[in-house]
PDB file of N, CA, C and O in Angstrom:
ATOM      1  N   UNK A   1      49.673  35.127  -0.969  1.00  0.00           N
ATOM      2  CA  UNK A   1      51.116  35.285  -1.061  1.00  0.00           C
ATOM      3  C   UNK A   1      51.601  34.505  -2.276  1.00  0.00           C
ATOM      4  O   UNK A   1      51.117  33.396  -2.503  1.00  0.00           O
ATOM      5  N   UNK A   2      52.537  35.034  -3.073  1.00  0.00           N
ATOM      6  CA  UNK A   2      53.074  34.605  -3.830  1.00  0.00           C
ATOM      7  C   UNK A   2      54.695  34.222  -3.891  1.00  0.00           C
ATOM      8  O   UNK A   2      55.549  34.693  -3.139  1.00  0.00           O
ATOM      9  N   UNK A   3      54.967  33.062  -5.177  1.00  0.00           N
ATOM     10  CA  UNK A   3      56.754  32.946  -4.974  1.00  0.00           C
ATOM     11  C   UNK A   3      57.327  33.882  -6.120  1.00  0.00           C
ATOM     12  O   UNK A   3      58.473  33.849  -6.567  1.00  0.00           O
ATOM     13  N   UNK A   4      56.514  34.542  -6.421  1.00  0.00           N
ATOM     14  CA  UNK A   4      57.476  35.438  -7.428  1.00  0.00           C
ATOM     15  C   UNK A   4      57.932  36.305  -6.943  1.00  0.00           C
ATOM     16  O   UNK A   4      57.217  36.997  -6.218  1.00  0.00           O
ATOM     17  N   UNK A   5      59.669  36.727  -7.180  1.00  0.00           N
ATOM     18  CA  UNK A   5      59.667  37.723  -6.750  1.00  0.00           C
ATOM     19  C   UNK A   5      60.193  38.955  -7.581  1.00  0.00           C
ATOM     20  O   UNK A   5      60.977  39.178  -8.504  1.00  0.00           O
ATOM     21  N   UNK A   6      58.978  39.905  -6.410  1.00  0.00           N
ATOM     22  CA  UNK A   6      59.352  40.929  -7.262  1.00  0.00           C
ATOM     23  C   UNK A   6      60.587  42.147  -7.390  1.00  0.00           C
ATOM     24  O   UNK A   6      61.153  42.698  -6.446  1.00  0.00           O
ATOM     25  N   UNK A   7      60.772  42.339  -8.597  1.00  0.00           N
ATOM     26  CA  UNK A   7      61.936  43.074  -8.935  1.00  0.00           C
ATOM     27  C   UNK A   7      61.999  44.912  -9.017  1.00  0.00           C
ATOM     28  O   UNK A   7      61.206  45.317  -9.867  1.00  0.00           O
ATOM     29  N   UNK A   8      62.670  45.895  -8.406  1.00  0.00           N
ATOM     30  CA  UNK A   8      62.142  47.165  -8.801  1.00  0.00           C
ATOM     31  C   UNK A   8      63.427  47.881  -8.642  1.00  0.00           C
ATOM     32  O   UNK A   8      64.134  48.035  -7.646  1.00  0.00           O
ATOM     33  N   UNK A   9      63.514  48.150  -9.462  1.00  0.00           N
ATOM     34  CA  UNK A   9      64.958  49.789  -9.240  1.00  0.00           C
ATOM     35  C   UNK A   9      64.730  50.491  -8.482  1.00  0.00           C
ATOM     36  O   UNK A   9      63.588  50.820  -8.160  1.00  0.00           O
ATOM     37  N   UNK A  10      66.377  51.152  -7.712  1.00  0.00           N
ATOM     38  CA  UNK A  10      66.088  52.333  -6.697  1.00  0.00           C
ATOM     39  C   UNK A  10      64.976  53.982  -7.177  1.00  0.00           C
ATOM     40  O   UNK A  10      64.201  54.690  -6.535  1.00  0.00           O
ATOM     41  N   UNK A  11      65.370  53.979  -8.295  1.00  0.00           N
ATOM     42  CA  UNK A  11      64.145  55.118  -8.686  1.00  0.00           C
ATOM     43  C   UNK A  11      62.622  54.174  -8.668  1.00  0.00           C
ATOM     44  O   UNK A  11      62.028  54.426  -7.619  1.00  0.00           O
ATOM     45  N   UNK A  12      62.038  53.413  -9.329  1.00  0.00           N
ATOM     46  CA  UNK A  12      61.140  52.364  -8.217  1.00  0.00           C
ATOM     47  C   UNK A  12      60.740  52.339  -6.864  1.00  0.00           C
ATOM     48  O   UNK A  12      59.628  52.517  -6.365  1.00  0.00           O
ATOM     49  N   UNK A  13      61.593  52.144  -6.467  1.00  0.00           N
ATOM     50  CA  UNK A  13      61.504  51.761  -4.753  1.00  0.00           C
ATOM     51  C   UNK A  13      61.214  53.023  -4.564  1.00  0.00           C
ATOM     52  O   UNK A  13      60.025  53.196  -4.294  1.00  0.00           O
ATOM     53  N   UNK A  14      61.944  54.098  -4.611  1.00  0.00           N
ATOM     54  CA  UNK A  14      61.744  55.612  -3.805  1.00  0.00           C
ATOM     55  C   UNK A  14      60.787  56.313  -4.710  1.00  0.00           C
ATOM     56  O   UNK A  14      60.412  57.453  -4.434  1.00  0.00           O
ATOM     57  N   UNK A  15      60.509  55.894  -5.426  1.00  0.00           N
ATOM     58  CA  UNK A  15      58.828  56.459  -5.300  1.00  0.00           C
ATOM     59  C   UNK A  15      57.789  55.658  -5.125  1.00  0.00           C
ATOM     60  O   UNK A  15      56.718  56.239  -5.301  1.00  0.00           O
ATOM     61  N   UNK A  16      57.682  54.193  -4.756  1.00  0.00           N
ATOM     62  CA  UNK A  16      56.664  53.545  -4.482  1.00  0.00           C
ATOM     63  C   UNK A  16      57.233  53.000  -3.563  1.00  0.00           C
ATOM     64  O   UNK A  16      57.635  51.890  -3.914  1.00  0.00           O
ATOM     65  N   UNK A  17      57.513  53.289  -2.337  1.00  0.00           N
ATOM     66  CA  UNK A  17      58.229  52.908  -1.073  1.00  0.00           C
ATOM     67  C   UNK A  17      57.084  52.298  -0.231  1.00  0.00           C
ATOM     68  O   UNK A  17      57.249  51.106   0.027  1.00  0.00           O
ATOM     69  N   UNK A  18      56.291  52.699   0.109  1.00  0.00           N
ATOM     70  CA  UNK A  18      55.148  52.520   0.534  1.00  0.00           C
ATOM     71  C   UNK A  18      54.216  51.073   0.062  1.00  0.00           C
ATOM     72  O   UNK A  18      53.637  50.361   0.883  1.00  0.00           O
ATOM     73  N   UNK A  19      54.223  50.868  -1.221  1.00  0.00           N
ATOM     74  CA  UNK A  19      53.393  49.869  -1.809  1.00  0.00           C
ATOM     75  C   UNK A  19      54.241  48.410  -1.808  1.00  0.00           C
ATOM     76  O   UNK A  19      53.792  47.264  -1.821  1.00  0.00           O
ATOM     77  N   UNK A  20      55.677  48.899  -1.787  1.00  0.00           N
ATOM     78  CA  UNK A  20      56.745  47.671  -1.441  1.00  0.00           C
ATOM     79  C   UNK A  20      56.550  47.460  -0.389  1.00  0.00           C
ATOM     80  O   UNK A  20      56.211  46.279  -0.305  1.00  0.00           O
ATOM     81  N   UNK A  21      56.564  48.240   1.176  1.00  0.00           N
ATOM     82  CA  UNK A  21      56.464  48.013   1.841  1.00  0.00           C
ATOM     83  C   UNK A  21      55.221  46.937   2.249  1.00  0.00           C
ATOM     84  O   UNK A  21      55.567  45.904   2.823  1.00  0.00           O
ATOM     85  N   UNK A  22      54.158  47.094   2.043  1.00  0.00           N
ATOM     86  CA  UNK A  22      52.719  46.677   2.031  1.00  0.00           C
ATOM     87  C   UNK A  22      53.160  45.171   1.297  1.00  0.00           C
ATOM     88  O   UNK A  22      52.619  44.131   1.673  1.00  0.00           O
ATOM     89  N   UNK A  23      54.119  45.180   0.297  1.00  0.00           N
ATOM     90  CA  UNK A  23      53.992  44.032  -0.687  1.00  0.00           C
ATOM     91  C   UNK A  23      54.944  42.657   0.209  1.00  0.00           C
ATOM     92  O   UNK A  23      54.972  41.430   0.105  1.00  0.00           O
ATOM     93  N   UNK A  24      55.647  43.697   1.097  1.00  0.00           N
ATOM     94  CA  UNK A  24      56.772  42.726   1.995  1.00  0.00           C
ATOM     95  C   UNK A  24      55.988  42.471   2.893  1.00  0.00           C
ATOM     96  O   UNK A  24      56.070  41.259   3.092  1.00  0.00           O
ATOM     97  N   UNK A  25      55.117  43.012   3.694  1.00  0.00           N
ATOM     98  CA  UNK A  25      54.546  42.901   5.155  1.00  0.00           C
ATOM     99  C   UNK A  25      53.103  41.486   4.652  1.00  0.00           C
ATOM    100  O   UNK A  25      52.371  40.768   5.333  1.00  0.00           O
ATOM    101  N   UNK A  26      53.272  41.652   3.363  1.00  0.00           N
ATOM    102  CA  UNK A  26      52.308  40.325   2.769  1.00  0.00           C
ATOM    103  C   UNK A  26      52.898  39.065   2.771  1.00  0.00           C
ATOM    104  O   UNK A  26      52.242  38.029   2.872  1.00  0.00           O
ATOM    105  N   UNK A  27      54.711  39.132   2.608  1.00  0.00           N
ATOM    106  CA  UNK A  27      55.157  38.042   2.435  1.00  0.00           C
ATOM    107  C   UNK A  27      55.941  37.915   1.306  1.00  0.00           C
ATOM    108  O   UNK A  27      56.641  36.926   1.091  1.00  0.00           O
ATOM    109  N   UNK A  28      55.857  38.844   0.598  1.00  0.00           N
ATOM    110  CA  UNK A  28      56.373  38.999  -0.740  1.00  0.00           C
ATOM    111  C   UNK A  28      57.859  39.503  -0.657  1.00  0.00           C
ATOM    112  O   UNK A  28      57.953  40.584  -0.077  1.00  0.00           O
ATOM    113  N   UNK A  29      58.642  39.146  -0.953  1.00  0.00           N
ATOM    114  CA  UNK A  29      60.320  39.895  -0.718  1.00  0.00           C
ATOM    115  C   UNK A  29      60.296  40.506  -2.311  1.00  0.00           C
ATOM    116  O   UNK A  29      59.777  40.015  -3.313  1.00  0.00           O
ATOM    117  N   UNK A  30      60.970  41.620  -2.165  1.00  0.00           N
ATOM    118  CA  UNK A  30      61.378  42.601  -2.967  1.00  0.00           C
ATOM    119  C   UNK A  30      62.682  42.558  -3.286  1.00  0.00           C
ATOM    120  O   UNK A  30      63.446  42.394  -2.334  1.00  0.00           O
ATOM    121  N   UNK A  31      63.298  42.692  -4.687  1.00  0.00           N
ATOM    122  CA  UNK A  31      64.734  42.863  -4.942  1.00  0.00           C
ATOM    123  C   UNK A  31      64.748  44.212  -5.343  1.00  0.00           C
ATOM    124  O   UNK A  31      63.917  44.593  -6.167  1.00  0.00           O
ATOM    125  N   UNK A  32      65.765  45.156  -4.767  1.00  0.00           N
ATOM    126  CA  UNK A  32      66.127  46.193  -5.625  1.00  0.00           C
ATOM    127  C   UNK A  32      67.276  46.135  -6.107  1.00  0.00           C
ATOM    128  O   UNK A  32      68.309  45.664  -5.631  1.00  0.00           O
ATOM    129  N   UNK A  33      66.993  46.829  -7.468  1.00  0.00           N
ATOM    130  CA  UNK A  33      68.261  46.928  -8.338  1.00  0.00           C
ATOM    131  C   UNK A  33      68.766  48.195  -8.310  1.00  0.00           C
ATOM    132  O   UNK A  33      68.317  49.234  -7.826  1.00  0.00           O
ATOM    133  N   UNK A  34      70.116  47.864  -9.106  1.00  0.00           N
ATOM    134  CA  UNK A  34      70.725  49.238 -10.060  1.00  0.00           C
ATOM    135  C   UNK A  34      71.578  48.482 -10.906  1.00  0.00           C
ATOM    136  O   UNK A  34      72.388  47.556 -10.895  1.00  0.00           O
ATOM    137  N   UNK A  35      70.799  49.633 -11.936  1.00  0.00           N
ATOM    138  CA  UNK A  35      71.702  49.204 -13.036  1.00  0.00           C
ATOM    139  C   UNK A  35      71.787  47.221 -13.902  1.00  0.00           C
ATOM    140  O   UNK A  35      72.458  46.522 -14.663  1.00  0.00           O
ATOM    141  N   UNK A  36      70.454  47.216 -12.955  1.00  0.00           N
ATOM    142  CA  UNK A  36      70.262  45.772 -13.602  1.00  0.00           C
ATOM    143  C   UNK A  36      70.551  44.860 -12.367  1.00  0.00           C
ATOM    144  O   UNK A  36      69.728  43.944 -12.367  1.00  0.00           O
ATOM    145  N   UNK A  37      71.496  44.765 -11.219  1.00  0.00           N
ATOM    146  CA  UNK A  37      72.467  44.224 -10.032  1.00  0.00           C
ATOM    147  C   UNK A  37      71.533  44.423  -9.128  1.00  0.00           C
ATOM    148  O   UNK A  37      71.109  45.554  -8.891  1.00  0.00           O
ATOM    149  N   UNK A  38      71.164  43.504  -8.604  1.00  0.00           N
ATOM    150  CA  UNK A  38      70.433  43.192  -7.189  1.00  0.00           C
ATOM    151  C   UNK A  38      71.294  43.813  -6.049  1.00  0.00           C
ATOM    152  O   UNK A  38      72.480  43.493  -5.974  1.00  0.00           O
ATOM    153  N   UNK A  39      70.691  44.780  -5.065  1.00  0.00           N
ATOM    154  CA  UNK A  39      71.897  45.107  -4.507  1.00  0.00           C
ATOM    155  C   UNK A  39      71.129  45.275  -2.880  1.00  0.00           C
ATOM    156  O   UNK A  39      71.763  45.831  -1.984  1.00  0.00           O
ATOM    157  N   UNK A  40      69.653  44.709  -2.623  1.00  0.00           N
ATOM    158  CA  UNK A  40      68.937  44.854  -1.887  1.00  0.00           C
ATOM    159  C   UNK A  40      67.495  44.076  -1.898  1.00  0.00           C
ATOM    160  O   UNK A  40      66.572  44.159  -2.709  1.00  0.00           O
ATOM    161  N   UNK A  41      67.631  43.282  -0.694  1.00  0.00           N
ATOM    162  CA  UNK A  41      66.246  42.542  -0.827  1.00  0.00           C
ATOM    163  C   UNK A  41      65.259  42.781   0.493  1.00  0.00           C
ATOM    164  O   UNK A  41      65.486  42.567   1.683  1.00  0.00           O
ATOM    165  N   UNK A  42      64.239  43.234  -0.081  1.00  0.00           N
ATOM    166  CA  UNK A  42      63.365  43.700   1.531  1.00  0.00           C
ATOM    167  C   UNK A  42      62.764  42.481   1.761  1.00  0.00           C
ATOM    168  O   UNK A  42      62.320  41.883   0.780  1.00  0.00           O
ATOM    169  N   UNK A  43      62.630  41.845   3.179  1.00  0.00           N
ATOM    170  CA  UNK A  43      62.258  40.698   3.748  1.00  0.00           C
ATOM    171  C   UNK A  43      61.357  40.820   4.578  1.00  0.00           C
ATOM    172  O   UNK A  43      61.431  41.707   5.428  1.00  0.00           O
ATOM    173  N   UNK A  44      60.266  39.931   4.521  1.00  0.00           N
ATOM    174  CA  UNK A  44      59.204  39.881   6.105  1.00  0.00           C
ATOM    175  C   UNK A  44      60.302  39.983   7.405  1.00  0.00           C
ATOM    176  O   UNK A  44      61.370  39.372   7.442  1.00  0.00           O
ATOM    177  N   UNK A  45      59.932  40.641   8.167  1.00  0.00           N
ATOM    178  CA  UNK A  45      60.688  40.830   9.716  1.00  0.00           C
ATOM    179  C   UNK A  45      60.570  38.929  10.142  1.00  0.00           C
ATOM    180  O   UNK A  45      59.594  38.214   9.914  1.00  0.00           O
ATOM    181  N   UNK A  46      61.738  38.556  10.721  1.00  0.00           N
ATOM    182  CA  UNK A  46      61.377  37.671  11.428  1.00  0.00           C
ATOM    183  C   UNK A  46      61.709  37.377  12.804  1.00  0.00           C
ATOM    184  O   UNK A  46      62.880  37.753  12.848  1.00  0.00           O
ATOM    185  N   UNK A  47      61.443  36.979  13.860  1.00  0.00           N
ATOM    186  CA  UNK A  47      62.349  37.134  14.894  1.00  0.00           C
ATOM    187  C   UNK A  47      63.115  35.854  15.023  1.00  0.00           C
ATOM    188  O   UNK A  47      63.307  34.991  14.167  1.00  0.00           O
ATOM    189  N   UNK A  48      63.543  35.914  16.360  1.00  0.00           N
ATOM    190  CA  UNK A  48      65.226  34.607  15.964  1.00  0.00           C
ATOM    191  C   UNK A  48      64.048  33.471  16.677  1.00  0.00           C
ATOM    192  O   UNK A  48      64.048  32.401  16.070  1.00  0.00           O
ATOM    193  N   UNK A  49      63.478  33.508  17.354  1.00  0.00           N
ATOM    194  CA  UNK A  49      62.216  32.508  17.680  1.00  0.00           C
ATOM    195  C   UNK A  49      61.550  31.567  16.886  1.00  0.00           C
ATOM    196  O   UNK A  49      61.336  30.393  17.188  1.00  0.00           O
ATOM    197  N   UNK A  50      61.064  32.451  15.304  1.00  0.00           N
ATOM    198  CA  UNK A  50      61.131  31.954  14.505  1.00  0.00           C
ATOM    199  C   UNK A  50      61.643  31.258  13.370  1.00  0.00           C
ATOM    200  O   UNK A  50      60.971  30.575  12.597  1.00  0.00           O
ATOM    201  N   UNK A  51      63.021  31.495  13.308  1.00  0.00           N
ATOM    202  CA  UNK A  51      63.817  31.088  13.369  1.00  0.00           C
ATOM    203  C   UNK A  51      64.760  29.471  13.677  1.00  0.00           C
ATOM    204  O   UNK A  51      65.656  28.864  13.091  1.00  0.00           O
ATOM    205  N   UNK A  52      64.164  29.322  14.590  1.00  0.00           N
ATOM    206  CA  UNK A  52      64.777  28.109  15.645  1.00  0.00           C
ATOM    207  C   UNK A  52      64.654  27.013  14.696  1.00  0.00           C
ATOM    208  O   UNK A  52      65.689  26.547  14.219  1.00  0.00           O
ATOM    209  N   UNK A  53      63.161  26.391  14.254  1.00  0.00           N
ATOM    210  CA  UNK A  53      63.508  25.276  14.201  1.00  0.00           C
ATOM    211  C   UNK A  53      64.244  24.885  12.739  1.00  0.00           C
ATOM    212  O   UNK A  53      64.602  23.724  12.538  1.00  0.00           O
ATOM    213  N   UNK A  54      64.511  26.297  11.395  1.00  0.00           N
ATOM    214  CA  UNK A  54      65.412  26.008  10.589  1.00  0.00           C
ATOM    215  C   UNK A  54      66.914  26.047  10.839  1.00  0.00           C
ATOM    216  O   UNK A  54      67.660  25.328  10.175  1.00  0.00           O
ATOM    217  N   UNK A  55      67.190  26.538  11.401  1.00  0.00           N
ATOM    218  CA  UNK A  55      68.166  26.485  12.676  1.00  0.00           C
ATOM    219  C   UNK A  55      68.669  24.909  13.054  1.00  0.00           C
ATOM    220  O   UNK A  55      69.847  24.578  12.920  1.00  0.00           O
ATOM    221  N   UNK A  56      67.188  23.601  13.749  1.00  0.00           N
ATOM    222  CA  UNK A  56      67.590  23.076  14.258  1.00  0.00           C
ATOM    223  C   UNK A  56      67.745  21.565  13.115  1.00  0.00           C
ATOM    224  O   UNK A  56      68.103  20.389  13.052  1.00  0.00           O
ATOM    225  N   UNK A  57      67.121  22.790  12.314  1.00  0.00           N
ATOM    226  CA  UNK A  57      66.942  21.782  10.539  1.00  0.00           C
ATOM    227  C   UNK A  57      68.209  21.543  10.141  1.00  0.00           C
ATOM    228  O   UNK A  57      68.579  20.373  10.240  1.00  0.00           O
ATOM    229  N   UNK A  58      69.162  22.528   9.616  1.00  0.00           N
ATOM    230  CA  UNK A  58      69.983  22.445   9.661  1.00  0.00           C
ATOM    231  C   UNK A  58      71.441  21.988  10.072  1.00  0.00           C
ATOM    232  O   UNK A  58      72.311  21.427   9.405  1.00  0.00           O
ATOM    233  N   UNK A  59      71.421  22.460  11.540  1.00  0.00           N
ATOM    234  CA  UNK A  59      72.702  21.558  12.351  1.00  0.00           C
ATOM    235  C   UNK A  59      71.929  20.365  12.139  1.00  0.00           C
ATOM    236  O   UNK A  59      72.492  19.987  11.111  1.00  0.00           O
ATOM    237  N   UNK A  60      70.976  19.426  12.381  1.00  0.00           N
ATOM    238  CA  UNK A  60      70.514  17.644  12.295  1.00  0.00           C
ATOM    239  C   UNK A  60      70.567  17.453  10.653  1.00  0.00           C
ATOM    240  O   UNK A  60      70.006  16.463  10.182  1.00  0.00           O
ATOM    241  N   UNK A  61      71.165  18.288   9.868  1.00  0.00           N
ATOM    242  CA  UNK A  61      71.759  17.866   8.272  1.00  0.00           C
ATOM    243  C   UNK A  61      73.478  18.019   8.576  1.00  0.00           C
ATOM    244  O   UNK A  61      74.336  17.687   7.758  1.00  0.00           O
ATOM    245  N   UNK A  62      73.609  18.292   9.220  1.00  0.00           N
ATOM    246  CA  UNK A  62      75.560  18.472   9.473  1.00  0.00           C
ATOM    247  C   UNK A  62      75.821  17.233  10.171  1.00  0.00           C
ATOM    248  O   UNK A  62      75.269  16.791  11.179  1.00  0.00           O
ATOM    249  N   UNK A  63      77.196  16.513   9.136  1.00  0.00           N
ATOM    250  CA  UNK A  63      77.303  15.491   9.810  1.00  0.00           C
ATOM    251  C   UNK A  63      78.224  15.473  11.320  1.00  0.00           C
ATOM    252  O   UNK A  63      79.051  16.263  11.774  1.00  0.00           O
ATOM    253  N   UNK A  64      77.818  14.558  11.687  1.00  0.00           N
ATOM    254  CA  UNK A  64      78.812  14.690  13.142  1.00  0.00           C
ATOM    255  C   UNK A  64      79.849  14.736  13.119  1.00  0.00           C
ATOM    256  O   UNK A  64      80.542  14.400  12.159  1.00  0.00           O
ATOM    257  N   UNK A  65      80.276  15.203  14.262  1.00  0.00           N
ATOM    258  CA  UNK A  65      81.808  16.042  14.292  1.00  0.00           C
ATOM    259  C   UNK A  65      82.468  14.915  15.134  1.00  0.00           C
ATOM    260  O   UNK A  65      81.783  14.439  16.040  1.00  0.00           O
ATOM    261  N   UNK A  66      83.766  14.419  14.929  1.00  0.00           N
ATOM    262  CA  UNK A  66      83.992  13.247  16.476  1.00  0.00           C
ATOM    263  C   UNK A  66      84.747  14.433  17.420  1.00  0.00           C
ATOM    264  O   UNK A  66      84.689  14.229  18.632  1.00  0.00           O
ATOM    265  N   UNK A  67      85.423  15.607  16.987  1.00  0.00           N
ATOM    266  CA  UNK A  67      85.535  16.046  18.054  1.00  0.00           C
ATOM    267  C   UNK A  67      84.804  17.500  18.053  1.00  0.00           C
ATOM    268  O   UNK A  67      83.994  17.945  17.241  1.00  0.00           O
ATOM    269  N   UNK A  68      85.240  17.978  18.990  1.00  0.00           N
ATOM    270  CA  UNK A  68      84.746  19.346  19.590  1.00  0.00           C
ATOM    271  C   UNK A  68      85.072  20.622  18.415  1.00  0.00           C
ATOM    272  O   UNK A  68      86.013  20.327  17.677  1.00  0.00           O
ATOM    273  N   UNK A  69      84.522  21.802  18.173  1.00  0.00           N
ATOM    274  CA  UNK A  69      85.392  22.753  17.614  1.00  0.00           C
ATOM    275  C   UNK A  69      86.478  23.091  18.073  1.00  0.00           C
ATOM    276  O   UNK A  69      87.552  22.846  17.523  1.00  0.00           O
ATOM    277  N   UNK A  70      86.308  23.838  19.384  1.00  0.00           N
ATOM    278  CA  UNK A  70      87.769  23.648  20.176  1.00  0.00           C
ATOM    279  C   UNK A  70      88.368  22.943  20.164  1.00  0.00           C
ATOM    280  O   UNK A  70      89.336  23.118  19.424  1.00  0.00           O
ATOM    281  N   UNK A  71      88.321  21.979  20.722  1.00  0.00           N
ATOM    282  CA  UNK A  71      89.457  20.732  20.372  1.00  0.00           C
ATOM    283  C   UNK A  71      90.204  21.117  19.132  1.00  0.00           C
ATOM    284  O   UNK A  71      91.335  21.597  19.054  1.00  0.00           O
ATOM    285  N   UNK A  72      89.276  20.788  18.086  1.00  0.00           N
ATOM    286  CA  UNK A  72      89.851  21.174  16.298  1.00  0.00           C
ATOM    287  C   UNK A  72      90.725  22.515  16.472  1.00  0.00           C
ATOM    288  O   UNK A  72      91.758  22.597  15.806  1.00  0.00           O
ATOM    289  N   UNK A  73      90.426  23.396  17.188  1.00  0.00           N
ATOM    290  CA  UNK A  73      91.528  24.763  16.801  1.00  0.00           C
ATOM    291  C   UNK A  73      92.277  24.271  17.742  1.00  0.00           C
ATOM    292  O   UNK A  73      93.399  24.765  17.638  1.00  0.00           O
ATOM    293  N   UNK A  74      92.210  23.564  18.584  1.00  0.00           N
ATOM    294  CA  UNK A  74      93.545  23.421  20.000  1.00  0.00           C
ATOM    295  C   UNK A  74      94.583  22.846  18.944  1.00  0.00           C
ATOM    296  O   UNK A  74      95.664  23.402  18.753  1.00  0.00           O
ATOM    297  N   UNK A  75      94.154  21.597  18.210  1.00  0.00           N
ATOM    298  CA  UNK A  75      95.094  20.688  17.555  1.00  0.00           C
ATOM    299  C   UNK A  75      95.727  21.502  16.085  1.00  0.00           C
ATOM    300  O   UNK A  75      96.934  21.582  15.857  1.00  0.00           O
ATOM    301  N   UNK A  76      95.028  21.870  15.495  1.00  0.00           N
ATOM    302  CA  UNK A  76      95.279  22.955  15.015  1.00  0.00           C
ATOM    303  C   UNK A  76      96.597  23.983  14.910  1.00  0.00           C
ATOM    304  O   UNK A  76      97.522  24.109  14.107  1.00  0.00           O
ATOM    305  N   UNK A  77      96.149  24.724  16.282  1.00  0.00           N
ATOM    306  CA  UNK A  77      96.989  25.603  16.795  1.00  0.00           C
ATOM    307  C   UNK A  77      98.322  24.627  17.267  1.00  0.00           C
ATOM    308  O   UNK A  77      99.379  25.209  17.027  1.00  0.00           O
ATOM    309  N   UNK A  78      98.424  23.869  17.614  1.00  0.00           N
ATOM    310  CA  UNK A  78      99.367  23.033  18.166  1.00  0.00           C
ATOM    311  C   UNK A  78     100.177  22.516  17.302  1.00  0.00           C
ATOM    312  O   UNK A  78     101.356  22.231  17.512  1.00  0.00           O
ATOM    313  N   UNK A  79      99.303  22.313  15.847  1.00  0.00           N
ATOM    314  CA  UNK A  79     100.242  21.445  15.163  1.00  0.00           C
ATOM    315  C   UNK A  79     101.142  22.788  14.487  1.00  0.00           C
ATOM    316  O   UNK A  79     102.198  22.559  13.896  1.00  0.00           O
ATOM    317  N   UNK A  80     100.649  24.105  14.626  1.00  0.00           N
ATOM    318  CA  UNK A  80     101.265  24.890  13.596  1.00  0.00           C
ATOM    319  C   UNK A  80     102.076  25.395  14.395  1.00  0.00           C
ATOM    320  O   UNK A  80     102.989  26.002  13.835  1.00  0.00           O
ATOM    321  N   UNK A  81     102.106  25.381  15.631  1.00  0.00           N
ATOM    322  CA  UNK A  81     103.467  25.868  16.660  1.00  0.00           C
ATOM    323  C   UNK A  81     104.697  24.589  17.063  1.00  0.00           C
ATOM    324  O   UNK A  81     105.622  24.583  17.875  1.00  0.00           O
ATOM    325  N   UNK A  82     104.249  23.673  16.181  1.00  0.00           N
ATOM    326  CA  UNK A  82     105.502  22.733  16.571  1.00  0.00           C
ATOM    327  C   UNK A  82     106.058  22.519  15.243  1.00  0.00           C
ATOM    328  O   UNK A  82     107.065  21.825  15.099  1.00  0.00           O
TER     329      UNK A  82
END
């Protein structure tokens, strides 16, 4: 597997649909263009399982909240109706 990624126009892609495919199911993400504009990137499938623990990477980089979200829209909402 590699980090390059590769680049191919929609006339590209639809005639070598098949070999992209093969090139994604390796690991490789695909950009398609037009006209030069990225307008499509084919990705390894992942499921939300896999998923999780960048997920749990993430929220433990967010700093703490002292209150609730709710709370935040209650006060919110409250301050803009008075």
């Amino acid at each position: 597997m590699t980090n390059t990624l590769r680049q191919d126009t929609v006339a590209e892609a639809k005639a070598r649909l098949s070999s992209l495919l093969d090139a994604v199911e390796q690991g490789q993400p695909v950009v398609i263009t037009r006209r030069g504009k990225a307008i499509a990137e084919l990705v390894p499938q992942q499921t939300v399982r896999d998923l999780l623990p960048q997920l749990q990477a993430l929220r433990d980089s967010l700093p703490h909240q002292a209150t609730s979200g709710v709370e935040t829209m209650r006060t919110l909402r409250d301050d803009i109706g008075s």
